[in-house]
N, C-alpha and C positions, 0 to 999 in steps of 0.2 A: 455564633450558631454552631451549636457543634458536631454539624453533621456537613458543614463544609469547611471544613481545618484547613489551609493550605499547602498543609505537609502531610496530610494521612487522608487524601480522597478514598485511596485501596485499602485501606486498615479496617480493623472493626468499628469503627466509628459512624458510617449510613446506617439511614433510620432503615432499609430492609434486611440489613443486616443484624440489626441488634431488635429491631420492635415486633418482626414478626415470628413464628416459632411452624413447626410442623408443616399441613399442606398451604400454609397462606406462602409461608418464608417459599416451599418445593414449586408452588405456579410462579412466583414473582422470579426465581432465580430460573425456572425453564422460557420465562418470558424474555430476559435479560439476554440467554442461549439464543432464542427463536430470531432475534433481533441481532445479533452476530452472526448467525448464519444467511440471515437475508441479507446485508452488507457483504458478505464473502459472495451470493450470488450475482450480484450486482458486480461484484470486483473481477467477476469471471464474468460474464457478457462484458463490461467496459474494458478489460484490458487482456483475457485471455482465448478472445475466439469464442465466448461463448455456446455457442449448438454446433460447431463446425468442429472435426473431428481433427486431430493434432495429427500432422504428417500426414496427413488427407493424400495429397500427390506423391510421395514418397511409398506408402505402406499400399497404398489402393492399387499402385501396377504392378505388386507380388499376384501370382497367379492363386486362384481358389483364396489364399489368405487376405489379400485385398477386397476381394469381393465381401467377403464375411464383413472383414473391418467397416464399410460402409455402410454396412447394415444396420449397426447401430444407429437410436434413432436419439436423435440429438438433444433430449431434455438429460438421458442418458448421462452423456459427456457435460452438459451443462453441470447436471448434479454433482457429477465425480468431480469436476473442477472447484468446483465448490467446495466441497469436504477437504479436497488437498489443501486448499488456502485454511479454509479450520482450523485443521489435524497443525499442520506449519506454523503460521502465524498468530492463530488463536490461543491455540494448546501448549507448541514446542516451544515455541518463541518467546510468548511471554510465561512460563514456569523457568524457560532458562535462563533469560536476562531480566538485571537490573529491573525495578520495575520506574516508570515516567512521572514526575509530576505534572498538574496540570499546565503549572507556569512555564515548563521545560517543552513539552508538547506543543505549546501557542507560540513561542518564543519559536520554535522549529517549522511551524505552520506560515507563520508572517515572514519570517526571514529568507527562509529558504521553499517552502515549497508554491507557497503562490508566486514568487517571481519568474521561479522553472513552470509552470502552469500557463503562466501566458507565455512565456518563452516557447514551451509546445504549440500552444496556438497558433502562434504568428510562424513558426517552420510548418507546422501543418497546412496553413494557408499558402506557403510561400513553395510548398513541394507542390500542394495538389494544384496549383493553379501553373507553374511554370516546370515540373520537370516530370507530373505523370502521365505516361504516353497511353492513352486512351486507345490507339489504336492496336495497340500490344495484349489488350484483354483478350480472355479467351476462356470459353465456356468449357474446356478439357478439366481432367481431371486435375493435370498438371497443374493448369492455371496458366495466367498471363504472365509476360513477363515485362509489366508497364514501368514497372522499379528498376528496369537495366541504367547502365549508366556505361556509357562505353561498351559494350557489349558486357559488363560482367553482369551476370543476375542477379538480383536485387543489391545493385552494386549502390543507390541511394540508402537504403538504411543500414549497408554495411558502414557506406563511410561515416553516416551522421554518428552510428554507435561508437565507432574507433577517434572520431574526433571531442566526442561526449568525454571518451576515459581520457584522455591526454590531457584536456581541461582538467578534469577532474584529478587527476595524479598530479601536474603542478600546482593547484591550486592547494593540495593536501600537502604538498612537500614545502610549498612557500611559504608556509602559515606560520609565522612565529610563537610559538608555543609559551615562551614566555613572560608573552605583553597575553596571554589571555589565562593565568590562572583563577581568576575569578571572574564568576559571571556579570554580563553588564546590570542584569535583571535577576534579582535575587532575592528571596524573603526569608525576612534574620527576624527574631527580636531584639528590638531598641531597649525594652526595660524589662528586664525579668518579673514574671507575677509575683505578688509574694512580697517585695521586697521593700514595699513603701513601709515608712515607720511615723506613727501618730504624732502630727506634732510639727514635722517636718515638709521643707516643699518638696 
C-alpha cells in the first residue's frame, strides 16, 4: 500500500498529498491544521490551567495593574495558551527536530508513557485523598494553601517535581549506552526488491 510505507508516513507519499491539487488539497491541509489546534486546546484546559489566568495570585495584588490583569475574560487566555502550544510544539518543534516514525512514537507511547500515566493516577489519588488539606482552601485571590507540607507552600508538588528529576537524572546516567545501539523494535528489509533472478529459489 503505498500510502502507508513504514518509513515515509511524512514524505510525499499520502494520498492527500499527492491525489488532490488546488482548493480540495488547501481545505483538506487547513482541516489537518483545524484538528491540531483543537488538540493544542484540549492540551491547554488538561494540563495548563485552562480559563484561569497564569499568576493569577501573584500579578492580581499589583495595584490598578492586577485589577486590569483579571479582567481578561478567560476564553482569552484559554486561546493564547493554545497558540503558544502551536507556535512551540506544532511549528518550532517539529521544523526543528528530527522528524518521528510511527513505529518509534508507539514504541515511546507503550514503554514509557502509559506506565508514567497510571503512575500519575495512583500519586494523584494517593495526594488528594491523604495529604490535601481541605481545610487550607480559600476563596482569596491568593488561593489556598492546601499543598503545604511542613509549612513550605506548595511544598507537595515541589517535592514530587525534585524527586521526579533525581529519578530521572540516574536513571539517564545508569543507562548503559552500549547494550542499546540498536533498536529492540526495528523495520529493516530482509530481501531487497529487485533482486530475485528467474529460475532461481
Amino acid at each position: 500500500i503505498p500510502f502507508d510505507m513504514p518509513e515515509a508516513e511524512a514524505e510525499l507519499v499520502e494520498g492527500w498529498w499527492t491525489e488532490y491539487g488546488g482548493m480540495r488539497w488547501g481545505l483538506l491541509f487547513a482541516a489537518e491544521y483545524m484538528r491540531t489546534y483543537a488538540a493544542c486546546i484540549l492540551f491547554a484546559i488538561f494540563f495548563m490551567g485552562g480559563w484561569h489566568a497564569p499568576f493569577a495570585g501573584l500579578i492580581g495584588g499589583i495595584p490598578y495593574l492586577g485589577a486590569a490583569y483579571l479582567l481578561i475574560p478567560g476564553i482569552v487566555w484559554t486561546l493564547l495558551k493554545a497558540w503558544f502550544i502551536f507556535v512551540v510544539v506544532f511549528v518550532w518543534a517539529r521544523a526543528a527536530l528530527p522528524r518521528i516514525r510511527t513505529d518509534q512514537i508507539l514504541e515511546f507511547g507503550w514503554r514509557m508513557l502509559l506506565p508514567l500515566s497510571v503512575l500519575q493516577l495512583a500519586l494523584a489519588m494517593i495526594y488528594r485523598l491523604y495529604l490535601f488539606d481541605v481545610s487550607a482552601v480559600s476563596d482569596s485571590i491568593e488561593g489556598g494553601w492546601a499543598w503545604n507540607m511542613y509549612g513550605i507552600p506548595f511544598g507537595v508538588p515541589l517535592a514530587t517535581t525534585l524527586v521526579s528529576l533525581i529519578i530521572f537524572f540516574i536513571y539517564l546516567n545508569d543507562e548503559d549506552k552500549s547494550t542499546n545501539t540498536e533498536r529492540i523494535f526495528h523495520v529493516r528489509t530482509l530481501e531487497p526488491a529487485g533482486k530475485h533472478v528467474a529460475g532461481t529459489d
